[in-house]
N, C-alpha and C positions, 0 to 999 in steps of 0.2 A: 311124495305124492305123484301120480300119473301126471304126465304132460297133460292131456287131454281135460284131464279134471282143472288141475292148474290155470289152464288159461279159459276153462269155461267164465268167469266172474268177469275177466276182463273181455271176453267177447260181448256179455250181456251189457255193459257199460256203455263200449262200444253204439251197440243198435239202438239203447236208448239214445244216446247222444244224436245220432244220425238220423231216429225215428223210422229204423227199419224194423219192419216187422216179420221175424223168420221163424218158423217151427222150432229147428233146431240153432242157436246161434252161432256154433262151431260150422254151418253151413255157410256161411258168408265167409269162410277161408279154405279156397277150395282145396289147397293141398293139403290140410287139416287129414281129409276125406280119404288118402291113401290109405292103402294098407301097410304097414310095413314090419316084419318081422323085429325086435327085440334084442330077443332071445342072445345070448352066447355074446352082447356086443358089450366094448369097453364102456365103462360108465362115465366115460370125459364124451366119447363121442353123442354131438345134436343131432336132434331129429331135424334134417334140410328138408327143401324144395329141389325136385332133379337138376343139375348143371342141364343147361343147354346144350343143346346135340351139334350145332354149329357155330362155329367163328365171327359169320356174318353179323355185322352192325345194328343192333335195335335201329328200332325206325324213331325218329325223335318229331317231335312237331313242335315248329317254331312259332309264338305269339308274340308279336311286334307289343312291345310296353303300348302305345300308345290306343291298340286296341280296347285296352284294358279300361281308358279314360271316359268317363259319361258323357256325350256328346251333350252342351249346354246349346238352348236355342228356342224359341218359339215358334219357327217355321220348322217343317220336317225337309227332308232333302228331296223329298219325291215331288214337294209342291216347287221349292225353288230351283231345283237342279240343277243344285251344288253340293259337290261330295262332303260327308264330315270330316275329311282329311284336307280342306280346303286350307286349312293353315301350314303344311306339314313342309317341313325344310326349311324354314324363313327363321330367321329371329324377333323374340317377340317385341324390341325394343324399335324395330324399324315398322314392324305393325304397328305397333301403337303408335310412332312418329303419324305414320302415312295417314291413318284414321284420323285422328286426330288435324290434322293438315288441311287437307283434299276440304277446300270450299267446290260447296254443292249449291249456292246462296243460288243462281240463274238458271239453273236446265232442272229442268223436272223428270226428265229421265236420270239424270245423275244421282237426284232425290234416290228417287227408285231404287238406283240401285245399291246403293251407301246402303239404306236401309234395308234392302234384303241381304247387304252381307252381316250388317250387324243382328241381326235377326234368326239368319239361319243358323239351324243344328250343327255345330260343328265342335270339332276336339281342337284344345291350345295345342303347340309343337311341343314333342311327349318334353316333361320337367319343367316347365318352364313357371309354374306359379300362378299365378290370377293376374299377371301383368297384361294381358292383352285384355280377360274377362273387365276387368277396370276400365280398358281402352273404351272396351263398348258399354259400357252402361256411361262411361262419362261422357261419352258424343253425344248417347242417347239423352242424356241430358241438355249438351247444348245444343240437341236438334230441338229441343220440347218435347219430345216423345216422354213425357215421365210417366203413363201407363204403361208401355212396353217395359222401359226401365225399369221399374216394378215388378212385373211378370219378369223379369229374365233374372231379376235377383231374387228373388222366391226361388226359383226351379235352381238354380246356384246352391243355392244353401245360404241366405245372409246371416244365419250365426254361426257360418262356422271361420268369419275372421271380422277384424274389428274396421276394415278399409270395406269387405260387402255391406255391412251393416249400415255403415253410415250411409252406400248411396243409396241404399232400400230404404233409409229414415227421411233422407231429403226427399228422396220421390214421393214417399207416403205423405210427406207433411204438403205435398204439393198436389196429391189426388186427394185429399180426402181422409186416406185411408190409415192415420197414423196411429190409430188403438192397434193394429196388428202389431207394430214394432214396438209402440209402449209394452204390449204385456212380454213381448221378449226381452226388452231389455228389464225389466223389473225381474226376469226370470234370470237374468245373468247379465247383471249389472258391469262387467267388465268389458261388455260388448260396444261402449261408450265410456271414451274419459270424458269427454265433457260434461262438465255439473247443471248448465243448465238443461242439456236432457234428460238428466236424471230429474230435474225437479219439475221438468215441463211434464214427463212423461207419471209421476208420480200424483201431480195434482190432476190431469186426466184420469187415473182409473180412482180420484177418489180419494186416497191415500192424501191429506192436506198434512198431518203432522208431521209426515216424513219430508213433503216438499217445504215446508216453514224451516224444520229445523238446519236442515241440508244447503236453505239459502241463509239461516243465521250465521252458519260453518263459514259460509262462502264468504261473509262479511265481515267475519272474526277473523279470519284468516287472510281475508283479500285476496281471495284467489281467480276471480274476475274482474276486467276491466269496470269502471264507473257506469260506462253504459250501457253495460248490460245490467249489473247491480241493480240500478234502474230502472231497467224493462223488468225485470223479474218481481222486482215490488211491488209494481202497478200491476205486474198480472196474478200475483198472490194476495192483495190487498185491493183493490179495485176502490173500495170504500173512500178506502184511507186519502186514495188522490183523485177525489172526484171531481170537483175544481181547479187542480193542480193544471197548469199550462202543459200543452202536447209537448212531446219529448223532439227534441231533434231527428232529424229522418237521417238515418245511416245511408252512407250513401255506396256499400257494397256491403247490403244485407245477403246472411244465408236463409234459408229454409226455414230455421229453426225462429230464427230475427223475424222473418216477416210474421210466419202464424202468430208470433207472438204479439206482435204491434196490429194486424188483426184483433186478435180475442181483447187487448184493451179498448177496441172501438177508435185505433188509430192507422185504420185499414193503407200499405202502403200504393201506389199507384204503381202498375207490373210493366207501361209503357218503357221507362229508363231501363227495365233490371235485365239480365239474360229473358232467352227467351224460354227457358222453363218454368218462369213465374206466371206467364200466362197462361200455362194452364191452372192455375190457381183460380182465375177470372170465370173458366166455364161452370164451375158449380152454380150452383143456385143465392150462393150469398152474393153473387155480383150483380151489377144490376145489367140490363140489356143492353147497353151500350158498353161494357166494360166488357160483355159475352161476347158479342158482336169484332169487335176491334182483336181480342184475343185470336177468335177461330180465324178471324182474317189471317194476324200472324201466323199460327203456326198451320194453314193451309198453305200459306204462300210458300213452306219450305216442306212441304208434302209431309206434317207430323200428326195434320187431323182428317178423317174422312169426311170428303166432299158432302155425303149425306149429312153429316151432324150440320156443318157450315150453313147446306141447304134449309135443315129445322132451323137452323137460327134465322135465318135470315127471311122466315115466311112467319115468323111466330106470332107476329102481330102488325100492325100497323105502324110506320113510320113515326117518329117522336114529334120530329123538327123537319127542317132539310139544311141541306150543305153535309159536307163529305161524306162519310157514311150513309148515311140517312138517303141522300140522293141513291146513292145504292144498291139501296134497300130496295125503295121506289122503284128503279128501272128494273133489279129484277122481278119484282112481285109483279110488276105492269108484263111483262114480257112471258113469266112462268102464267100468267090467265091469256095470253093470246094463244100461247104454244098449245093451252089445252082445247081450245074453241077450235084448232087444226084450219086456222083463216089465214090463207097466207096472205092475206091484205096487214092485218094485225100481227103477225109473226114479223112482215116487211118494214113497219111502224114503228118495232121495239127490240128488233137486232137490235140495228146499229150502237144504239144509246146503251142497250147493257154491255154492250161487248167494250165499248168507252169507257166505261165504269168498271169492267172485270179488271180490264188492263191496267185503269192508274191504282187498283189494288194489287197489278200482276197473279193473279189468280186463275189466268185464261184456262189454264189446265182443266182445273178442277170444273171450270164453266163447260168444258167441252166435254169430261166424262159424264158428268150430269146429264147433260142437253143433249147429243148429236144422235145419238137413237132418235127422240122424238123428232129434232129439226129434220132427220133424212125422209121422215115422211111427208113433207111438207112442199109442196111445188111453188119452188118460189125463182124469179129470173132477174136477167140484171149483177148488179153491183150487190146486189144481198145476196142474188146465190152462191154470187163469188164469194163472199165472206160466209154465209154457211157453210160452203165448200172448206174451207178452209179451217172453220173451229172443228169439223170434223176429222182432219187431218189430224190434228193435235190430242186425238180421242185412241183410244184403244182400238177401234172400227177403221182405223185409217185407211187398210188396204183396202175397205169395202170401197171407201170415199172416191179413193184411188180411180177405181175401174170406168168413172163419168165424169167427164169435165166440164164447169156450167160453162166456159166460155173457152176457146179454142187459141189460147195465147203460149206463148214458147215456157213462160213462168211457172203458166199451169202445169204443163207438158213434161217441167223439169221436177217439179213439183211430185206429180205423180208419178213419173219414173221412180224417184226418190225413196217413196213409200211401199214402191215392187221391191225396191232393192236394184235397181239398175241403172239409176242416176246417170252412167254413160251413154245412152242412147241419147241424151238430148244434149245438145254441142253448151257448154258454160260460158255464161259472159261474162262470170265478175270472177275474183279471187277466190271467193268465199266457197263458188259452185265449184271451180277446179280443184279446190281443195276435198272438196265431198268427194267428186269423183276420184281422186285419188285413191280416197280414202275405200271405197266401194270396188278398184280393181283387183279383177280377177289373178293378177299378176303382183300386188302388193303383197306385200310378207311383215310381219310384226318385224321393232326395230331389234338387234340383236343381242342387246340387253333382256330386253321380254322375252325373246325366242327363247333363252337360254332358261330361264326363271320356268318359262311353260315346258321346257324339254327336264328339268329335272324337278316337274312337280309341284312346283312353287306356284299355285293356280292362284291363291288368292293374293297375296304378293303384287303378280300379275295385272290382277282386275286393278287394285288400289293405286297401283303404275299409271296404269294406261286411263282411268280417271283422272292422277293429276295432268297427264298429256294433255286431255279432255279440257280443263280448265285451261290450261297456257293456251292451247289452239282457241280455244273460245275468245281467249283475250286478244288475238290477235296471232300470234305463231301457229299459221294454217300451216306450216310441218308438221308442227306435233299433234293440230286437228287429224289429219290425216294420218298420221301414225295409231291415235288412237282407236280411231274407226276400224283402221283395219285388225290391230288387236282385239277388239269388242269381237269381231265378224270371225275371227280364226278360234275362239275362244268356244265360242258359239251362241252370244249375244246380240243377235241379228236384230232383235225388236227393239234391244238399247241403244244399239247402233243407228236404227233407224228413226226413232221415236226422236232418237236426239239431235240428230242431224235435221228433223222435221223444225223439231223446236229452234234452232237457230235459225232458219230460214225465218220461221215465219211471227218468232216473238220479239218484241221491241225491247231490249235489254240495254239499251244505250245510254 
């Protein structure tokens, strides 16, 4: 048979497989196209492609494996700018150490920025496994962020290992959202050894015969503890122990343990547990004061937006008074002056919420909220020094910056501070030399980090120069100062500055 006829069948194969669509399909090889005489030639010799007419070296193009890796993340890099190679050079077991580490509990810039690294689009160090991807969904867990959690394990893949899975099940059992994981695992039951998820998730879509028989196995066999045995009875039989005495409260319930003792109407209280249980409290099964006390928590370590905190805290009228509740009060008292734009009544009802933001430490979120409106507010005195000042602690700080309500050397450092210049105003205590140290022109990251930054290692880096951040917080204005000036060479000038603000002027003691 002809060559030409020969490999027609296998070209047609070919286009279908490809979904190319060509007139002739022997065209899609272009040397096919030659002409070449035949005639007079040994029957051993092939029909080739011409040898190359020169010596010179094909050009070759090289793609770095790690190219290759899907960048995971719910920020893009354009928004946080930080590259997807932010992890590249490091190993993933000192990541996940440092993540995992680095108390962020006092600065709400450090908040910040914890969270836009665990958030941002970026690729693990090429091979390295879901060791670090784990890193961050488990912080994001102990930060309470279990919607993010959620969203970054969906865009992951969580069926495609039995470690994703589980922290997409605890998140979901903690938002709400836990039929998306039920109907996965019923789709591939191996994505979970544990039995009581299979039987939690099996009497959720409905399926009772499968969840009865699966916990009779479990009994037959004793294949869980008595107290969960237990909990599973009551929540497959409700009936049967309607009178029965409440069960003992575990005292390091998971995820699975609480919805559970929930749905028996033995709802556990989230105050004791981590703090990803309290986002359990913001649904609507909780009551207002169980929403209330949650959004407190986890605004205080920057894991909910100040708006939602703000709906809660205006949704109704006060219960009672004392703790919360007073509150409540001063803010609702203080958000109806701010709207009348009186600064006799804005003057009236500072003071007292900003007393109340603070022994909730929330000041932050009080000044992203508020200092828009309060900077249009003419107000003098001792309040506008203190508006002056929740304003600093706002995203607008530089604007704040530019007018001082009173003409004091504090203020003066203050606002330096917030240019980024802190030098120009002479320090008088420890804490200010150390800023400025921190803020020289002439500072250089220490040379541990210089190296980490000169061969790549960026996020490394930041995670570094955070824990600094903490020690210097705590007292080692060296390392204050070392960290600053990393932030600032990096080119984290508004984390650097934002947080330097914030020790000044927040009560942390």
């Amino acid at each position: 048979m002809p060559i030409k006829q020969a490999l027609l069948p296998l070209a047609a194969v070919f286009c279908l497989a490809t979904g190319a669509v060509v007139a002739d399909p022997l065209s899609a090889i272009g040397w096919l196209q030659q002409t070449t005489t035949t005639n007079n030639l040994p029957g051993t010799v092939l029909l080739e492609p011409p040898v190359t007419g020169s010596a010179l070296q094909p050009q070759i193009i090289v793609t770095p494996l790690e190219a290759l890796v899907t960048p995971i993340g719910l920020v893009s890099p354009s928004a946080t700018g930080l590259p997807v190679d932010l992890w590249r050079g490091s190993r993933p077991s000192t990541l996940s150490r440092l993540i995992s580490q680095i108390s962020v509990q006092d600065n709400p810039a450090m908040q910040s920025l914890l969270f836009t690294l665990l958030l941002s689009e970026t690729r693990p160090p090429s091979g390295t496994g879901d060791q670090l991807l784990l890193a961050r969904l488990d912080r994001l867990m102990q930060l309470g962020a279990t919607d993010p959690a959620q969203a970054l394990a969906e865009q992951a893949g969580p069926a495609q290992s039995i470690a994703r899975f589980q922290r997409w099940f605890d998140a979901t059992l903690l938002t709400g959202d836990e039929d998306r994981a039920c109907a996965a695992l019923t789709a591939k039951p191996y994505l979970s050894p544990k039995y009581e998820a299979r039987i939690f998730c099996a009497a959720r879509r409905g399926d009772w015969q499968t969840a009865a028989l699966t916990l009779e196995a479990v009994h037959a066999l004793d294949l869980l503890p008595k107290a969960k045995m237990d909990l599973l009875d009551r929540f497959l039989s409700p009936d049967v122990f309607e009178l029965a005495p409440p069960l003992p409260r575990p005292q390091h319930p998971d995820p699975l343990t609480f919805r559970l003792f929930e749905t028996i109407g033995e709802r556990l209280p989230t105050a004791p547990l981590p703090r990803a249980f309290s986002a359990a409290d913001l649904r609507d099964v909780a009551g207002w004061k169980a929403q209330l006390e949650a959004a407190e928590r986890l605004t205080r370590i920057s894991a909910l937006n100040p708006n939602q905190l703000l709906g809660l805290y205006t949704d109704r009228l006060p219960a009672a008074s004392g703790g919360i509740w007073d509150r409540v009060a001063a803010l609702q008292r203080f958000e109806t002056a701010l709207n009348t734009t009186s600064p006799d009544a804005v003057a009236k009802t500072l003071p007292g919420v900003w007393q109340a933001m603070s022994e909730a430490r929330i000041e932050v979120a009080f000044a992203d909220l508020f200092s828009e409106q309060l900077s249009k507010v003419q107000l003098s005195g001792d309040v506008a020094d203190l508006a002056w000042r929740v304003r600093l602690l706002s995203p607008s700080y530089e604007t704040a910056a530019l007018t001082l309500p009173q003409d004091s050397r504090k203020n003066r450092f203050l606002s330096a501070l917030a240019k980024g210049t802190p030098n120009r105003v002479a320090a008088t205590s420890a804490l200010e030399q150390a800023i400025e140290d921190g803020f020289s022109e002439e500072a250089s990251p220490p040379d541990d980090l210089q190296r980490l930054l000169e061969s790549g290692q960026l996020g490394e880096a930041i995670l570094n120069s955070m824990f600094l951040f903490e020690q210097g917080a705590a007292g080692n204005l060296s390392d204050l100062s070392a960290a600053l000036t990393t932030f600032r060479a990096i080119g984290l000038e508004d984390t650097a500055r934002r947080a330097a603000l914030q020790l000044m002027l927040l009560d942390r003691g």
